[in-house]
DSSP file (Angstrom, degrees, kcal/mol; ACC not computed):
  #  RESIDUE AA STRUCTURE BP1 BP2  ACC     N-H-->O    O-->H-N    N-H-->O    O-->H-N    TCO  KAPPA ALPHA  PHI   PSI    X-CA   Y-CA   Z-CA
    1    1 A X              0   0    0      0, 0.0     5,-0.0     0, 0.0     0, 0.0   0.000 360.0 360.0 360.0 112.7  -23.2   17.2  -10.2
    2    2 A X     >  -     0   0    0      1,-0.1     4,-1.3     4,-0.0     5,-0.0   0.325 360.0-108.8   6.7 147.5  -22.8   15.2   -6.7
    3    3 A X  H  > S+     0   0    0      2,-0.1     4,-2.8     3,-0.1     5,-0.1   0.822 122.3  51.9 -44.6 -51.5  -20.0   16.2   -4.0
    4    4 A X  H  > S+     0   0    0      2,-0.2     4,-0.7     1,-0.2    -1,-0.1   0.815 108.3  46.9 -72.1 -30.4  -18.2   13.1   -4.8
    5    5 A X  H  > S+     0   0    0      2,-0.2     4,-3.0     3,-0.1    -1,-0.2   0.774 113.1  53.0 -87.9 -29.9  -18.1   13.8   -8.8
    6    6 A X  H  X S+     0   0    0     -4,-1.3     4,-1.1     1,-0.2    -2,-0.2   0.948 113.3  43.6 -75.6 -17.9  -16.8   17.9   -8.2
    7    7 A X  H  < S+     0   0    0     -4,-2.8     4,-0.4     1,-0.2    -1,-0.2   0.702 111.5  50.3-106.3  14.0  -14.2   16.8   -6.2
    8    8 A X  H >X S+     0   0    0     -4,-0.7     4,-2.0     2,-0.2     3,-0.8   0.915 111.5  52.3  -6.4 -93.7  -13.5   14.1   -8.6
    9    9 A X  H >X S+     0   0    0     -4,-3.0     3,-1.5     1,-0.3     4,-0.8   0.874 113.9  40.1 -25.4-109.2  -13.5   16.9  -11.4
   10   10 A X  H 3X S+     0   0    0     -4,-1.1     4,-0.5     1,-0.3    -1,-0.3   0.409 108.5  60.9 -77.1  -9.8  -11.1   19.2   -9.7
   11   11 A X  H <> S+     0   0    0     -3,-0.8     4,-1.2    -4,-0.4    -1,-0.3   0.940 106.9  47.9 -17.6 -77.1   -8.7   16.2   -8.6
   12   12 A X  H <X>S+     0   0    0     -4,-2.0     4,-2.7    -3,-1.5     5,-0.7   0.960 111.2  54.1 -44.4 -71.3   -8.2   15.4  -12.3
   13   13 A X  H  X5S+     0   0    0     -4,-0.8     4,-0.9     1,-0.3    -1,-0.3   0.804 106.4  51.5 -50.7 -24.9   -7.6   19.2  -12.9
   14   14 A X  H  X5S+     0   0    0     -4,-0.5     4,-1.6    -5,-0.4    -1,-0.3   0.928 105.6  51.9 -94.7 -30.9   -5.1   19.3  -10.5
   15   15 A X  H  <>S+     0   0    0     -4,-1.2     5,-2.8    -3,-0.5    -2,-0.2   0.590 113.0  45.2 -71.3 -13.9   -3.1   16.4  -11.7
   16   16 A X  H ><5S+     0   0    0     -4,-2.7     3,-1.1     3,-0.2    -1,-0.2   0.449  92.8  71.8 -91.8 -12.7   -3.0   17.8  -15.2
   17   17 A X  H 3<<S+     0   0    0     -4,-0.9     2,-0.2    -5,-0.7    -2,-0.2   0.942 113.8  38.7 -60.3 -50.2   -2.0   21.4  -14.0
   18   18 A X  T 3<5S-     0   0    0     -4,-1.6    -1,-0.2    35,-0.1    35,-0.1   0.149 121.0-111.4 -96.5  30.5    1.5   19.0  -13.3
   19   19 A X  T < 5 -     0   0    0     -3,-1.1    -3,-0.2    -2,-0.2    -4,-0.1   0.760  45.8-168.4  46.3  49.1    1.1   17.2  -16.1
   20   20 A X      < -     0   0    0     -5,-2.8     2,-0.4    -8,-0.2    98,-0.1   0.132  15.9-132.7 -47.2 161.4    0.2   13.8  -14.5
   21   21 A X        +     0   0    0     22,-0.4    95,-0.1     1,-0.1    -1,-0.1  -0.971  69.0   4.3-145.2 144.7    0.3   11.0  -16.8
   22   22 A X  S    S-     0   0    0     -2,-0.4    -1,-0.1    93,-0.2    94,-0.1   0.871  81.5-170.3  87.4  46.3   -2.0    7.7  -17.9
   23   23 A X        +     0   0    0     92,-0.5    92,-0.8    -3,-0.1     2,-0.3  -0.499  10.9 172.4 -58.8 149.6   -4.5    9.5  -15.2
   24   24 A X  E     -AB  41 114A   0     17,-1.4    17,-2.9    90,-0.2     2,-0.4  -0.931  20.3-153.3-151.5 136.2   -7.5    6.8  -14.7
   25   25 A X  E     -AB  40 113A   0     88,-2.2    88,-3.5    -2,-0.3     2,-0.3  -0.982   8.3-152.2-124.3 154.8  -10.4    6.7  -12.2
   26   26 A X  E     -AB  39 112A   0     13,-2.5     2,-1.0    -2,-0.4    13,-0.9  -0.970   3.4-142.0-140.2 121.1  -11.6    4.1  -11.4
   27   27 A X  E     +AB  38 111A   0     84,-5.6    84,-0.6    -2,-0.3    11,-0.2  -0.530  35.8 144.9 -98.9 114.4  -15.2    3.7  -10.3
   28   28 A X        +     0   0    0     -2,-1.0     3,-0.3     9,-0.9    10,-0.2   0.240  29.4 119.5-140.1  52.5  -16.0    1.3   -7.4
   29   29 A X  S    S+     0   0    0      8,-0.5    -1,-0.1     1,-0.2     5,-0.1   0.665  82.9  54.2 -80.2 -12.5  -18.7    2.6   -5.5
   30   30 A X  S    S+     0   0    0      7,-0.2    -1,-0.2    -3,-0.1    -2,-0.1   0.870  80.1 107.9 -62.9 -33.0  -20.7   -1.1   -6.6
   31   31 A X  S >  S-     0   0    0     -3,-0.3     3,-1.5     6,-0.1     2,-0.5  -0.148  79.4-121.1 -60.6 125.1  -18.0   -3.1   -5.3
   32   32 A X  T 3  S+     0   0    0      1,-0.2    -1,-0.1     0, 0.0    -2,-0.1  -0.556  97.6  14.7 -70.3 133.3  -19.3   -4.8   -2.0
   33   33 A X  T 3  S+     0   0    0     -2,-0.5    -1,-0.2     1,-0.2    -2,-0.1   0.317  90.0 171.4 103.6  -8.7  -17.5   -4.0    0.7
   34   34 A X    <   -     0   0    0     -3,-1.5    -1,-0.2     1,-0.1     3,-0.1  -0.083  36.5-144.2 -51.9 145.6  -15.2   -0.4   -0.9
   35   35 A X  S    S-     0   0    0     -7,-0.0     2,-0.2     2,-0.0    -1,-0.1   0.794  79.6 -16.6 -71.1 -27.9  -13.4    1.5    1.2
   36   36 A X        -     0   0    0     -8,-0.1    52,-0.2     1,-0.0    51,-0.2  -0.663  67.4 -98.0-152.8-156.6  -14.5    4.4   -1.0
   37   37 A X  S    S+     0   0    0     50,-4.2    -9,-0.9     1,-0.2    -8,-0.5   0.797  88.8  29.0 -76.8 -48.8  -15.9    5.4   -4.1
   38   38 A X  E     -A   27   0A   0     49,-0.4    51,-1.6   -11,-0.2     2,-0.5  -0.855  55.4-156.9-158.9 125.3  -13.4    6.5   -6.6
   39   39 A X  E     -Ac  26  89A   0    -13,-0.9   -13,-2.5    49,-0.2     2,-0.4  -0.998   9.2-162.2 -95.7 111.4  -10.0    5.5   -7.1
   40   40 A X  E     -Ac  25  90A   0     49,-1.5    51,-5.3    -2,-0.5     2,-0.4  -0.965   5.4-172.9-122.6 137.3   -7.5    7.8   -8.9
   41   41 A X  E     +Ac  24  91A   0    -17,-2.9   -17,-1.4    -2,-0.4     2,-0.2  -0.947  10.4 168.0-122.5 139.5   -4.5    6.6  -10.2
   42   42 A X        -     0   0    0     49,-1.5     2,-0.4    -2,-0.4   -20,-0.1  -0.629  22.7-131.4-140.2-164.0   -1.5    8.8  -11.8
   43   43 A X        -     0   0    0     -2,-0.2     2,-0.5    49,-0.1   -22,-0.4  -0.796  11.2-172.9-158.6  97.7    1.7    8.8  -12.9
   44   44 A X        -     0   0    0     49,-0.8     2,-0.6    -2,-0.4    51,-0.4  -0.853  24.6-139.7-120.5 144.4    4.6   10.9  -12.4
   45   45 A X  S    S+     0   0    0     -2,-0.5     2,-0.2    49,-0.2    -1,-0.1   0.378  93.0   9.7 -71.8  13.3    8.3   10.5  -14.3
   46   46 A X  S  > S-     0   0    0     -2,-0.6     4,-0.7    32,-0.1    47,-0.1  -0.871  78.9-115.1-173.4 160.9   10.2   11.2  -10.8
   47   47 A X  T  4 S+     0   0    0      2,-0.2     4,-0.1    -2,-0.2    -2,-0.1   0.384 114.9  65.2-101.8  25.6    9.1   11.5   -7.6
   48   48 A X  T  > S+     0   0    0      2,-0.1     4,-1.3     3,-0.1    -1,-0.2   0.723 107.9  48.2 -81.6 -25.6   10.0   15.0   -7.3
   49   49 A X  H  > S+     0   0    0      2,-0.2     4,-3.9     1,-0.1     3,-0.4   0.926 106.0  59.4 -66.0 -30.4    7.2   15.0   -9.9
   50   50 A X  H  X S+     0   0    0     -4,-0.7     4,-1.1    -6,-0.3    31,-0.2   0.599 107.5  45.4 -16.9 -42.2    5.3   12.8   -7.5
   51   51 A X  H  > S+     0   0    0     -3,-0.2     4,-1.0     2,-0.2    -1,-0.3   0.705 108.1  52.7-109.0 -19.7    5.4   15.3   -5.1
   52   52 A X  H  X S+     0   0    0     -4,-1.3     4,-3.1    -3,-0.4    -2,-0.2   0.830 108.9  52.5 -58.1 -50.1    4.6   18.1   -7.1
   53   53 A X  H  X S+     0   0    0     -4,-3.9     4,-1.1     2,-0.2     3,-0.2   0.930 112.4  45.7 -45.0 -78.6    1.5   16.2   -8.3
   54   54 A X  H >X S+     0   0    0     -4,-1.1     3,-2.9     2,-0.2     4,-1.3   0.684 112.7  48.8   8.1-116.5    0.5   15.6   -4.6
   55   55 A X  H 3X S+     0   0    0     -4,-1.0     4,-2.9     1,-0.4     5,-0.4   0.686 109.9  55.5  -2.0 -75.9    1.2   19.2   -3.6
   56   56 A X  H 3X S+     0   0    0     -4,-3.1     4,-2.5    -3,-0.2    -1,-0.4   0.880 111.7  38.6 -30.9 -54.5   -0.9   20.3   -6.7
   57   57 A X  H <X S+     0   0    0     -3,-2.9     4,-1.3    -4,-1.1     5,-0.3   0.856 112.3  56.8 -81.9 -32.7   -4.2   18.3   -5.9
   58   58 A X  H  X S+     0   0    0     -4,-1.3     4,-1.0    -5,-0.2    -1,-0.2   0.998 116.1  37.4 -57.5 -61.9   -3.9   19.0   -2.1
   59   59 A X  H  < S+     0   0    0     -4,-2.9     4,-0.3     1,-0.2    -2,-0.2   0.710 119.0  49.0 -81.5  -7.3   -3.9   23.2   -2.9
   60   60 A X  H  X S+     0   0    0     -4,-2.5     4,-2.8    -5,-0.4     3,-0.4   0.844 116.7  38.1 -93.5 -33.7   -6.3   23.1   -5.7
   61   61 A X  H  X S+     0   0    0     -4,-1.3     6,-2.6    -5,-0.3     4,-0.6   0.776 117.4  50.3 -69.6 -10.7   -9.0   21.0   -4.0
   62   62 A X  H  < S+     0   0    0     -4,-1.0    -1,-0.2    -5,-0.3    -2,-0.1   0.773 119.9  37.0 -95.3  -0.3   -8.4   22.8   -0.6
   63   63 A X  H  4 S+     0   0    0     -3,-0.4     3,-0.2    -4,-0.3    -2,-0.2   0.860 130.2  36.0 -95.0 -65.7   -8.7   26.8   -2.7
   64   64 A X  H  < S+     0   0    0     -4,-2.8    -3,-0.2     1,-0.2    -2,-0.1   0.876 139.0  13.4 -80.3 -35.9  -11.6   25.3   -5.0
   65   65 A X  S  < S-     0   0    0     -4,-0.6    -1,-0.2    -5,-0.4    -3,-0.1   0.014  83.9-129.7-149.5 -12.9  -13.3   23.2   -2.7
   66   66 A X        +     0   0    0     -6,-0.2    -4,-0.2    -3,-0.2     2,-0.1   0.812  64.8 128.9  22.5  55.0  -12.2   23.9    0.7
   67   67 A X        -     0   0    0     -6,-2.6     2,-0.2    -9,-0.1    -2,-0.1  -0.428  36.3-167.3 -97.8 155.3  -11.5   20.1    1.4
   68   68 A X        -     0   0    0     -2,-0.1   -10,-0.1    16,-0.1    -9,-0.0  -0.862  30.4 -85.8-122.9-166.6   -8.4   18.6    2.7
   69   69 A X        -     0   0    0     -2,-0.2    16,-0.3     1,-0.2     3,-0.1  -0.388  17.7-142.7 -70.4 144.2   -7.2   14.8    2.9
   70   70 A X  S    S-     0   0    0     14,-2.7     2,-0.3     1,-0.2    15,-0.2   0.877  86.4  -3.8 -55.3 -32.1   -8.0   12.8    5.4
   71   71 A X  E     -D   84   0A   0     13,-0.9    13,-0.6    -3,-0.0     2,-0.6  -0.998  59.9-155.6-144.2 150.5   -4.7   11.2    5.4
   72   72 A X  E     -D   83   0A   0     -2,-0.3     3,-0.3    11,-0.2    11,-0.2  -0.826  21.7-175.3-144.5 110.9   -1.5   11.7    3.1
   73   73 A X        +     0   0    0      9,-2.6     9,-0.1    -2,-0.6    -2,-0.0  -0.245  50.8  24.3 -86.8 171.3    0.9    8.7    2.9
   74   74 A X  S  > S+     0   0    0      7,-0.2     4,-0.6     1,-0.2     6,-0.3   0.702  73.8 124.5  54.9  39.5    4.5    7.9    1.2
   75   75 A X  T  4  +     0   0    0     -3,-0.3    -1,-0.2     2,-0.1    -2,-0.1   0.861  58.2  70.4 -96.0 -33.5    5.9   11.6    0.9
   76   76 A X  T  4 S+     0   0    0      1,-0.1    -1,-0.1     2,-0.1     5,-0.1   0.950 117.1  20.8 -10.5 -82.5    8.8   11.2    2.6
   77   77 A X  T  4 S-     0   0    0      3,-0.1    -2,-0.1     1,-0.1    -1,-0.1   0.985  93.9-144.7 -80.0 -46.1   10.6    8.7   -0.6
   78   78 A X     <  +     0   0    0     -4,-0.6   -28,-0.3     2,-0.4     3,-0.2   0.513  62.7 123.6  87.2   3.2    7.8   10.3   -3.2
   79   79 A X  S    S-     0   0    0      1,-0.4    15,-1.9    14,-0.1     2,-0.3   0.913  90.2 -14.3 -45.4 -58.7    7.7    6.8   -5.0
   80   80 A X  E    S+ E   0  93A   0     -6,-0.3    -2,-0.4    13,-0.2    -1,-0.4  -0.971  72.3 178.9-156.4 120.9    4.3    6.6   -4.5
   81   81 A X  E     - E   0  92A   0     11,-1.0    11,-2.7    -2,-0.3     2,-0.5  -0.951  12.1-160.8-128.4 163.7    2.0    8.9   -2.0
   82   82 A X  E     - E   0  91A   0     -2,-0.4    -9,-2.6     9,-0.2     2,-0.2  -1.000   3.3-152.8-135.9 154.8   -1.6    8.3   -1.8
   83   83 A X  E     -DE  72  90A   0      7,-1.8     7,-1.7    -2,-0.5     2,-0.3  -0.745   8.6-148.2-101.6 158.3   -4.3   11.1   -0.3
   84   84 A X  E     +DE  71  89A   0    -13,-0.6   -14,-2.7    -2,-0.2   -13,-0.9  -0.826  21.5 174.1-134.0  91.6   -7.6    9.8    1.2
   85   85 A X        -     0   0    0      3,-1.5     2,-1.6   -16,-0.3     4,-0.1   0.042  55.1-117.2 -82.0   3.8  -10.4   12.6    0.4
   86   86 A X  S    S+     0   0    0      1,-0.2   -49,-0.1     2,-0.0     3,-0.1  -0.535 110.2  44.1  63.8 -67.9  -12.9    9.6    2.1
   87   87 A X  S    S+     0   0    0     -2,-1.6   -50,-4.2     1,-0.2   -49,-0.4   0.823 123.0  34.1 -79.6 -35.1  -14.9    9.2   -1.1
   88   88 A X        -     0   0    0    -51,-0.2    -3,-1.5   -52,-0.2     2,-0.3  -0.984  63.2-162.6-109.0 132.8  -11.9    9.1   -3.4
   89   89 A X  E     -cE  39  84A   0    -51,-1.6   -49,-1.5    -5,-0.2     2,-0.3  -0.692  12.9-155.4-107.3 139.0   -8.4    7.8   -2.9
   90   90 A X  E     -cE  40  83A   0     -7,-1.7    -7,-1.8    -2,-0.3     2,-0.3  -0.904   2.4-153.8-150.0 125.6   -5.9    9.0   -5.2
   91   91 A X  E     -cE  41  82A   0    -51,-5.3   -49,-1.5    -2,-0.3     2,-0.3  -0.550   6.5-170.9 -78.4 118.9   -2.5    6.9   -6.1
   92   92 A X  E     + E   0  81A   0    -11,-2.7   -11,-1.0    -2,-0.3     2,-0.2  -0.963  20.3 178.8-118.4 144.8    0.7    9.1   -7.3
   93   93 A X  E     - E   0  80A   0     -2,-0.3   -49,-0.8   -13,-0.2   -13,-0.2  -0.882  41.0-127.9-170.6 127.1    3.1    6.5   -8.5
   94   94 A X    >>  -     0   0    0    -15,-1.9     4,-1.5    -2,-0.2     3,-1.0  -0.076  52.3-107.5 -48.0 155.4    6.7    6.8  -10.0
   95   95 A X  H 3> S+     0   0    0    -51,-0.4     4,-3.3     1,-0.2     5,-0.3   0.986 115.9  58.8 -69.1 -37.8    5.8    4.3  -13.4
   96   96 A X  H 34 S+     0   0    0      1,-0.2    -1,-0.2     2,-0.2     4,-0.1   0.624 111.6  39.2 -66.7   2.9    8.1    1.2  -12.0
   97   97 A X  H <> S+     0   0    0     -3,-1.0     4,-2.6   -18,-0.2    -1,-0.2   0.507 115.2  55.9-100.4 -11.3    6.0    0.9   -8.7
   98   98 A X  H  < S+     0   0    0     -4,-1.5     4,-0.4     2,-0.2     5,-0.4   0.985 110.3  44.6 -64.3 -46.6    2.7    1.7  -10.8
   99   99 A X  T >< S+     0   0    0     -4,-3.3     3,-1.7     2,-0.2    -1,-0.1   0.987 115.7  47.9 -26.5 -77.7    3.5   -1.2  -13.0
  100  100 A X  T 34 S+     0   0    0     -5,-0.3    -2,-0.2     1,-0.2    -1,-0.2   0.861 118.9  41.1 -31.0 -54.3    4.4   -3.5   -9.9
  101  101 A X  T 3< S+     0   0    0     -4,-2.6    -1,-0.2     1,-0.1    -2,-0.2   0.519  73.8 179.3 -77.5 -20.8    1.5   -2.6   -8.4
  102  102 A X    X   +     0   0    0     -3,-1.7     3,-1.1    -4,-0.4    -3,-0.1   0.474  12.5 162.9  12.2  54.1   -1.3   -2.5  -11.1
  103  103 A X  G >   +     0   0    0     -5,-0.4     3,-0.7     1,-0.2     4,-0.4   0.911  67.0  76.1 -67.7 -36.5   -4.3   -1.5   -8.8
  104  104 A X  G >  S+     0   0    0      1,-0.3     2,-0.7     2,-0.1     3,-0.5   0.836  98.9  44.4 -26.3 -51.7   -6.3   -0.5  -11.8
  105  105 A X  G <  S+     0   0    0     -3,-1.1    -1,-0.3     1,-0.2     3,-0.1  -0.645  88.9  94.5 -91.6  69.2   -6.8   -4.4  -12.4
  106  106 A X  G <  S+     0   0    0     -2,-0.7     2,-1.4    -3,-0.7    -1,-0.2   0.501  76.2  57.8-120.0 -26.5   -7.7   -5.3   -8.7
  107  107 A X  S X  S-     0   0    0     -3,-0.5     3,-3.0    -4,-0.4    -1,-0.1  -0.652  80.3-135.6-111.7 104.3  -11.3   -5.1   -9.0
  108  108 A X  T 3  S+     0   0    0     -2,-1.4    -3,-0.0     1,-0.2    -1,-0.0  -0.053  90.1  12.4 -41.4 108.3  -13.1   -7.2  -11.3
  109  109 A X  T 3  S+     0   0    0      1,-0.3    -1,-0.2   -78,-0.0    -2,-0.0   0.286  87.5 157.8  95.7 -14.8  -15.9   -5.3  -13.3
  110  110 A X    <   -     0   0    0     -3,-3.0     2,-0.6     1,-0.1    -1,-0.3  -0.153  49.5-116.2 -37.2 146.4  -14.5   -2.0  -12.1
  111  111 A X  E     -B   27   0A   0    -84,-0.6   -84,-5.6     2,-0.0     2,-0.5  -0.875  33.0-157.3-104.1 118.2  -15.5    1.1  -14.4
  112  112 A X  E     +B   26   0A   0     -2,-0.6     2,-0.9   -86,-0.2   -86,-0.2  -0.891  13.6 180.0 -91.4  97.7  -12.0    2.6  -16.1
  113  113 A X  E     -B   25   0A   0    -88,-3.5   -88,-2.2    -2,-0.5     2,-0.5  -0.891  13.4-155.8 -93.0 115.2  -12.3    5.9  -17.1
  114  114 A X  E     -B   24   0A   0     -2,-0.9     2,-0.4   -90,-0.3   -90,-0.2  -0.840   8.8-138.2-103.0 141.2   -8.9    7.1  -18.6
  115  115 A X        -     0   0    0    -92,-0.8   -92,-0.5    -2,-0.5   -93,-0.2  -0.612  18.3-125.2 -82.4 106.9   -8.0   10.5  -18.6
  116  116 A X        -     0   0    0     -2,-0.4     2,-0.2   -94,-0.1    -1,-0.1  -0.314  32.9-115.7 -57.3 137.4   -6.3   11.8  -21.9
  117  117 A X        -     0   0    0      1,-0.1     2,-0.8   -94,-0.1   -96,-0.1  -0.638  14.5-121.2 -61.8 141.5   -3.0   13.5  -21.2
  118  118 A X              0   0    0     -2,-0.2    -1,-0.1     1,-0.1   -99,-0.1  -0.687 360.0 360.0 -28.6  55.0   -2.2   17.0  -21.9
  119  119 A X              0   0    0     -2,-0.8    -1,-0.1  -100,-0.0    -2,-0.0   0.341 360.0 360.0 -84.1 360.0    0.7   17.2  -24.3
């Protein structure tokens, strides 16, 4: 297993330690011209869950991995923040801007893995 697939892996893990929901990655290291590799997209039912998610993936990839983001957007309102890990981007989004926003369907032929929840 690749850099880019453990911190993938332990992403995912951190967004189900906080019970993310409808997790997806979304694979567009074919795409010409990607910013990155990997897209992860999540869901939380407030954005004090939002920020919990966030806050989760930030202290298990920087403990397992010793990684942090390059950049970490939209915590202030918690609506929506995104991290930029360089190879993966990963989208936390209350569910009415995830709707609005529907990046899953922005790249044509993108591979959609979705991630069962943890009930």
């Amino acid at each position: 297993m690749n850099q880019t697939e453990l911190l993938l892996n332990k992403i995912v893990e951190g967004l189900q330690e906080k019970k993310g929901k409808d997790i997806a990655t979304v694979n567009i290291s074919h795409v010409d011209g990607a910013i990155c590799q990997y897209i992860v997209i999540c869901t939380g039912n407030t954005p004090t869950q939002v920020s919990a998610l966030s806050d989760s993936v930030w202290e298990m990839v920087r403990k397992d991995l010793n990684e942090k983001p390059i950049a970490i957007d939209g915590e202030r309102a918690s609506e929506w923040i995104g991290l930029d890990y360089g190879t993966i981007i990963v989208h936390l989004f209350t569910p009415e801007l995830r709707t609005y926003y529907d990046i899953e369907n922005l790249w044509a032929g993108a591979k959609i893995n979705l991630i069962p929840d943890l009930d």
